[in-house]
C-alpha positions in Angstrom: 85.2 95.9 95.2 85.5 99.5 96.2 89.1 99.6 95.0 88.8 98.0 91.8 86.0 100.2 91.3 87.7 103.3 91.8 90.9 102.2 89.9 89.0 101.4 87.0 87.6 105.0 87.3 91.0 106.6 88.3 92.5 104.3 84.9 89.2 105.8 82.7 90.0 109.1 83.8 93.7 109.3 83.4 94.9 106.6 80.5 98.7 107.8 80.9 98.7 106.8 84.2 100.9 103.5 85.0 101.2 103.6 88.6 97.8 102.4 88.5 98.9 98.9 87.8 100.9 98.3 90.7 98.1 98.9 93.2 95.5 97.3 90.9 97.4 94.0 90.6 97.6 94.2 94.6 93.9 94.9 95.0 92.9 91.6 92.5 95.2 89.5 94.4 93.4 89.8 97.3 89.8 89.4 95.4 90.4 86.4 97.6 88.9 86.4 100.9 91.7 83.7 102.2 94.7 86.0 101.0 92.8 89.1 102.3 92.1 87.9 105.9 95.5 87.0 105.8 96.7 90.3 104.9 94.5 92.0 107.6 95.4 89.0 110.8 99.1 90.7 109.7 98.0 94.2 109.6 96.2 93.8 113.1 99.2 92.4 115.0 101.6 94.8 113.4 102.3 97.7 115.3 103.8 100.0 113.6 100.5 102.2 112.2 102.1 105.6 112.5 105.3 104.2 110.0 102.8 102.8 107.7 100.6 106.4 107.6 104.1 108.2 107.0 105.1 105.9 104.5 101.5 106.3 102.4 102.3 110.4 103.1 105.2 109.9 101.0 103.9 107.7 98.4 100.7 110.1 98.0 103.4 112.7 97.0 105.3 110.3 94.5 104.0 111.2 91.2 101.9 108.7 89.4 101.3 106.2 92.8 98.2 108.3 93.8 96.0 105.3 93.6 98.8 103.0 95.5 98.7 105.2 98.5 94.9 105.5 98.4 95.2 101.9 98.6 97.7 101.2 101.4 95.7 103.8 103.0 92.5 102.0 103.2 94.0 98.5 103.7 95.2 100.6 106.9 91.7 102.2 107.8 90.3 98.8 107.7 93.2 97.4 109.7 91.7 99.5 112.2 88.1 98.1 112.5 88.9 94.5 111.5 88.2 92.1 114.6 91.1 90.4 116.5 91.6 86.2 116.6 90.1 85.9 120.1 87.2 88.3 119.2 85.9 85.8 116.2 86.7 82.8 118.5 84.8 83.9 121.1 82.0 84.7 118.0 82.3 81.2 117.0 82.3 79.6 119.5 80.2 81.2 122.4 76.5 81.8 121.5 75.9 83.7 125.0 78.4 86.6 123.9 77.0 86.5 120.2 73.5 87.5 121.8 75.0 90.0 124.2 76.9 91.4 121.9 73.7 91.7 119.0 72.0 93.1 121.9 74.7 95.5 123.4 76.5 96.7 120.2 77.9 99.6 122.5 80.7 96.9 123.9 81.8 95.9 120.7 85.1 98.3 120.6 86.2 97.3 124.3 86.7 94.2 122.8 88.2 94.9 119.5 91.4 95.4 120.8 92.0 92.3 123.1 
């Protein structure tokens, strides 16, 4: 919703703009939570971060794909904090750790990156 929201600010605010599209298309796609946790399982396992930031560096200095690197650059900020497979297992399946962890929230990132 954030992204929409800011392309449909970015589009009011600069109508000659058509790069706009291209990352506005992306972000209604994955309106859908489905295609969207799909997106980020992909984005978690991959590890090539530091080739992804380089490659939204370069975009960003395209002319006219302004709001696709702002895009690719968030999906990659929340690639960051989104929770790993055997995190939301564990979640789902263990009520012990979903207390410990509602009661210890200062644990959380150690297990993040399992």
């Amino acid at each position: 919703m954030v992204l929409l929201l800011y392309h449909f600010v970015y589009a009011g605010g600069h109508p000659d703009e058509w790069g706009v599209l291209f990352s506005t298309v992306l972000c209604a796609v994955l309106f859908s939570f489905k295609k969207a946790d799909n997106l980020m399982r992909k984005l978690y396992y991959d590890k090539r971060l530091f080739t992804m930031s380089i490659v939204v560096l370069a975009i960003c200095a395209v002319p006219h794909l302004h709001t696709s690197a702002m895009t690719l650059a968030y999906f990659i900020l929340a690639k960051m904090f989104y929770p790993s497979c055997s995190m939301m297992k564990e979640w789902e399946e263990s009520k012990e750790s979903r207390k410990y962890w509602t009661e210890h929230p200062d644990v959380l990132p150690s297990y993040y990156f399992h």
